[in-house]
N, C-alpha and C positions, 0 to 999 in steps of 0.2 A: 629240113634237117633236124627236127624235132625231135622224130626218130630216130638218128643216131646217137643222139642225148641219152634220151633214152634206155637204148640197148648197154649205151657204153657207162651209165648208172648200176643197171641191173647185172651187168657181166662179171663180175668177182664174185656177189654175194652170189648170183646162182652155180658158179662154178666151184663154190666151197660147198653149198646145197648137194650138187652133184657126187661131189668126192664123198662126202657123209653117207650120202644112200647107196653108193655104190660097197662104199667100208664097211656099213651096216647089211648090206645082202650078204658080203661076201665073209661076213661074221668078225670084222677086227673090229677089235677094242678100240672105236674111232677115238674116245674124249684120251684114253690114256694115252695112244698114239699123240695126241695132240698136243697133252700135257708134258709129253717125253721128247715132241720136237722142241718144244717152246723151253725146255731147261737146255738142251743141246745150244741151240739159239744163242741163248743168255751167254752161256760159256763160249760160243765162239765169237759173240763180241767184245766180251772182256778181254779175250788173249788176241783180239786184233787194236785194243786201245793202245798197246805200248808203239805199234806200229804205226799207227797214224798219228799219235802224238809227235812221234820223231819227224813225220814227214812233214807236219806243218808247223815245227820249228825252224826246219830246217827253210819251208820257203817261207816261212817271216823273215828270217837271219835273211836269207838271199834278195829280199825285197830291199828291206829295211837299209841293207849295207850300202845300198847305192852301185851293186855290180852289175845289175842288169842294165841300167844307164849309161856306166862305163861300158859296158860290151858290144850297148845299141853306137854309142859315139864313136866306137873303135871300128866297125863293122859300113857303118853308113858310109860311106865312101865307097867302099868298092860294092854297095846294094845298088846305089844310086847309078853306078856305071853299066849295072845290069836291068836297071829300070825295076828295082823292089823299092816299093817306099819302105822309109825307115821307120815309119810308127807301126806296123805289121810287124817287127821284129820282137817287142816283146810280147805280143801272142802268141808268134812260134815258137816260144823261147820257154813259157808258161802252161803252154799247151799239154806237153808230156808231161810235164810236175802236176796239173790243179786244175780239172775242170769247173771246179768252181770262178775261181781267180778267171781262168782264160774265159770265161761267161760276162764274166763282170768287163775285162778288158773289151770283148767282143760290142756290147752293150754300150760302152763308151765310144767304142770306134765310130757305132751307127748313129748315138745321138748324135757326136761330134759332126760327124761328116755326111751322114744321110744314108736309110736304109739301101739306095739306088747306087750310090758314089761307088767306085772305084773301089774304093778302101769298104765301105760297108760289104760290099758283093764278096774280096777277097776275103777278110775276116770268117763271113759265114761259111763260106766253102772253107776256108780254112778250119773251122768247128768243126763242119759233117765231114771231114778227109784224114781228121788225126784223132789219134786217143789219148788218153791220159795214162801213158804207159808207165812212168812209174809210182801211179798211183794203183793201177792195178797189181803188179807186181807186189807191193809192198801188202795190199791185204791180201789178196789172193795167195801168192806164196806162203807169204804169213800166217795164213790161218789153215796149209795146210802142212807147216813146220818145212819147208824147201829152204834152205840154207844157198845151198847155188844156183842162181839165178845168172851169169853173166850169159853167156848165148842168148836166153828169155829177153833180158835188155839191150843186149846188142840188134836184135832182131827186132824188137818192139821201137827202139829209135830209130833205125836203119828204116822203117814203116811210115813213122812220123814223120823222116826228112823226107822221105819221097812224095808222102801226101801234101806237107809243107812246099813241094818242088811243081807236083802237077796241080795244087788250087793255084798259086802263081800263072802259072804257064796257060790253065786251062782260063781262068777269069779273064787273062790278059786278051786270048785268042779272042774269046766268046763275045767278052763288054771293052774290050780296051783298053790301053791306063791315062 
Protein backbone atom coordinates (compact mmCIF):
# COMPACT_ATOMS: atom_id res chain seq x y z
CA UNK A 1 0.00 0.00 0.00
CA UNK A 2 2.98 2.17 -0.06
CA UNK A 3 1.93 3.10 -3.36
CA UNK A 4 -1.14 4.56 -2.72
CA UNK A 5 0.56 6.80 -0.28
CA UNK A 6 2.38 7.74 -2.47
CA UNK A 7 0.16 8.55 -5.57
CA UNK A 8 -2.40 10.17 -3.17
CA UNK A 9 0.76 12.57 -1.84
CA UNK A 10 1.71 13.57 -5.35
CA UNK A 11 -2.05 13.91 -6.77
CA UNK A 12 -2.97 17.73 -6.07
CA UNK A 13 0.51 19.15 -6.60
CA UNK A 14 0.61 17.33 -10.09
CA UNK A 15 -2.87 18.21 -10.75
CA UNK A 16 -2.18 22.01 -10.17
CA UNK A 17 1.18 21.20 -12.36
CA UNK A 18 -1.14 20.12 -15.05
CA UNK A 19 -3.77 22.93 -15.06
CA UNK A 20 -0.53 25.36 -15.26
CA UNK A 21 0.91 23.64 -18.45
CA UNK A 22 -2.18 23.16 -19.84
CA UNK A 23 -3.08 27.37 -19.20
CA UNK A 24 0.40 28.10 -20.23
CA UNK A 25 -0.12 26.18 -23.84
CA UNK A 26 -3.30 27.40 -24.28
CA UNK A 27 -1.82 31.20 -23.57
CA UNK A 28 -3.82 32.31 -20.14
CA UNK A 29 -2.48 34.44 -17.97
CA UNK A 30 -2.26 31.46 -15.35
CA UNK A 31 -0.59 33.55 -12.10
CA UNK A 32 -3.24 36.44 -12.85
CA UNK A 33 -5.97 33.98 -13.33
CA UNK A 34 -4.89 32.73 -9.95
CA UNK A 35 -4.31 35.93 -8.28
CA UNK A 36 -8.13 36.99 -9.49
CA UNK A 37 -9.58 33.47 -8.18
CA UNK A 38 -7.77 33.82 -4.78
CA UNK A 39 -9.39 37.66 -4.40
CA UNK A 40 -12.92 36.15 -5.51
CA UNK A 41 -12.16 33.50 -2.68
CA UNK A 42 -11.38 35.98 -0.06
CA UNK A 43 -14.65 37.83 -0.71
CA UNK A 44 -16.76 34.98 -0.77
CA UNK A 45 -15.72 33.97 2.41
CA UNK A 46 -16.20 37.10 4.10
CA UNK A 47 -19.85 37.41 2.87
CA UNK A 48 -20.38 33.64 3.92
CA UNK A 49 -19.04 34.72 7.87
CA UNK A 50 -22.37 36.50 8.75
CA UNK A 51 -24.05 33.17 7.75
CA UNK A 52 -22.19 30.83 9.61
CA UNK A 53 -21.76 32.95 12.49
CA UNK A 54 -25.64 32.90 12.89
CA UNK A 55 -25.79 29.35 12.45
CA UNK A 56 -23.44 28.35 15.29
CA UNK A 57 -25.03 30.60 17.64
CA UNK A 58 -27.92 29.52 16.92
CA UNK A 59 -26.78 25.65 17.79
CA UNK A 60 -24.88 26.86 20.84
CA UNK A 61 -28.32 28.61 22.19
CA UNK A 62 -30.02 25.16 21.13
CA UNK A 63 -27.28 23.00 22.93
CA UNK A 64 -26.73 25.06 25.67
CA UNK A 65 -30.55 25.64 26.60
CA UNK A 66 -31.05 22.05 27.53
CA UNK A 67 -33.96 21.50 24.51
CA UNK A 68 -32.42 18.83 22.92
CA UNK A 69 -32.70 16.83 26.38
CA UNK A 70 -36.12 17.89 26.78
CA UNK A 71 -37.08 16.76 23.35
CA UNK A 72 -34.85 13.40 23.65
CA UNK A 73 -37.04 12.80 27.24
CA UNK A 74 -40.32 13.76 25.54
CA UNK A 75 -39.77 11.48 22.51
CA UNK A 76 -38.06 8.35 24.39
CA UNK A 77 -41.07 6.66 25.06
CA UNK A 78 -42.73 6.24 22.10
CA UNK A 79 -38.78 5.45 20.33
CA UNK A 80 -38.46 2.75 22.75
CA UNK A 81 -42.01 1.25 21.80
CA UNK A 82 -40.54 1.14 18.23
CA UNK A 83 -37.24 -0.28 19.42
CA UNK A 84 -34.91 3.28 18.56
CA UNK A 85 -32.62 3.60 21.28
CA UNK A 86 -32.93 7.03 22.81
CA UNK A 87 -29.15 8.04 22.76
CA UNK A 88 -29.23 7.96 18.68
CA UNK A 89 -31.77 10.65 18.98
CA UNK A 90 -29.60 13.52 19.55
CA UNK A 91 -27.48 12.66 16.52
CA UNK A 92 -30.41 12.62 14.26
CA UNK A 93 -31.43 15.59 15.70
CA UNK A 94 -27.75 17.42 15.17
CA UNK A 95 -27.11 15.72 12.08
CA UNK A 96 -28.93 18.41 9.62
CA UNK A 97 -27.60 21.38 11.92
CA UNK A 98 -23.46 20.43 12.30
CA UNK A 99 -21.55 17.97 11.01
CA UNK A 100 -18.98 18.82 13.08
CA UNK A 101 -21.01 18.46 16.52
CA UNK A 102 -22.80 15.15 14.97
CA UNK A 103 -18.96 13.75 14.48
CA UNK A 104 -18.17 14.57 17.81
CA UNK A 105 -21.66 12.92 19.06
CA UNK A 106 -20.93 10.06 16.67
CA UNK A 107 -17.35 9.48 18.21
CA UNK A 108 -18.69 9.45 21.55
CA UNK A 109 -21.47 6.92 20.67
CA UNK A 110 -18.41 4.42 19.59
CA UNK A 111 -16.13 5.15 22.47
CA UNK A 112 -19.08 4.77 24.67
CA UNK A 113 -20.52 1.71 23.49
CA UNK A 114 -17.96 0.07 20.86
CA UNK A 115 -17.13 0.42 17.24
CA UNK A 116 -19.20 -3.07 16.69
CA UNK A 117 -22.32 -2.34 19.27
CA UNK A 118 -25.60 -1.73 18.02
CA UNK A 119 -25.46 1.91 18.62
CA UNK A 120 -21.86 2.31 17.19
CA UNK A 121 -23.07 0.42 13.66
CA UNK A 122 -26.34 2.80 13.86
CA UNK A 123 -24.46 6.11 14.55
CA UNK A 124 -22.06 5.51 11.53
CA UNK A 125 -24.64 4.53 9.01
CA UNK A 126 -26.51 7.19 10.46
CA UNK A 127 -23.27 9.76 9.45
CA UNK A 128 -22.91 8.14 5.76
CA UNK A 129 -27.07 8.37 5.14
CA UNK A 130 -27.67 12.03 6.10
CA UNK A 131 -26.35 15.44 5.52
CA UNK A 132 -25.81 18.47 7.11
CA UNK A 133 -28.64 20.22 5.28
CA UNK A 134 -28.93 23.17 7.01
CA UNK A 135 -25.53 23.83 7.11
CA UNK A 136 -25.40 23.58 3.46
CA UNK A 137 -28.26 25.64 2.76
CA UNK A 138 -27.03 28.50 4.85
CA UNK A 139 -23.49 28.83 3.01
CA UNK A 140 -24.46 27.71 -0.21
CA UNK A 141 -27.53 29.73 -0.53
CA UNK A 142 -25.67 32.36 1.20
CA UNK A 143 -23.00 32.77 -0.82
CA UNK A 144 -25.00 32.82 -3.84
CA UNK A 145 -27.58 35.67 -2.36
CA UNK A 146 -30.83 32.91 -2.61
CA UNK A 147 -33.16 34.43 -0.12
CA UNK A 148 -35.88 31.63 -0.60
CA UNK A 149 -34.96 28.50 0.40
CA UNK A 150 -38.06 26.73 1.84
CA UNK A 151 -38.77 23.87 -0.81
CA UNK A 152 -34.41 23.49 -0.73
CA UNK A 153 -35.07 22.75 3.21
CA UNK A 154 -38.15 21.01 3.09
CA UNK A 155 -36.73 18.67 0.64
CA UNK A 156 -33.16 18.54 2.19
CA UNK A 157 -35.00 17.39 5.83
CA UNK A 158 -37.63 15.26 4.26
CA UNK A 159 -33.93 13.34 2.96
CA UNK A 160 -32.46 13.32 6.26
CA UNK A 161 -35.60 11.77 7.99
CA UNK A 162 -35.63 9.11 5.50
CA UNK A 163 -32.00 8.46 5.69
CA UNK A 164 -32.37 8.74 9.67
CA UNK A 165 -35.49 6.15 8.85
CA UNK A 166 -33.56 3.56 6.54
CA UNK A 167 -30.05 3.46 8.75
CA UNK A 168 -32.49 2.47 11.59
CA UNK A 169 -34.31 -0.13 9.79
CA UNK A 170 -31.39 -1.25 7.61
CA UNK A 171 -28.69 -1.66 10.85
CA UNK A 172 -31.57 -3.14 12.62
CA UNK A 173 -32.23 -5.84 9.68
CA UNK A 174 -28.59 -6.40 8.81
CA UNK A 175 -26.63 -6.43 12.86
CA UNK A 176 -29.94 -6.56 15.15
CA UNK A 177 -30.70 -4.42 18.17
Amino acid sequence: MQWLTTVSTWMIPLLILLVLIVGTIKQVPTYETFVEGGKEGIKMAISLLPFLLGMMVAIAIFRASGAMESIVALFSPLLQLVGVPSEIVPLAMVRPISGTAALGMTTEIIGTHGPDSFLGRLASTMQGSTDTTLYIITVYFGAVGIKRMGDALKVGLIADFIGIIASIIVVSIVFGS
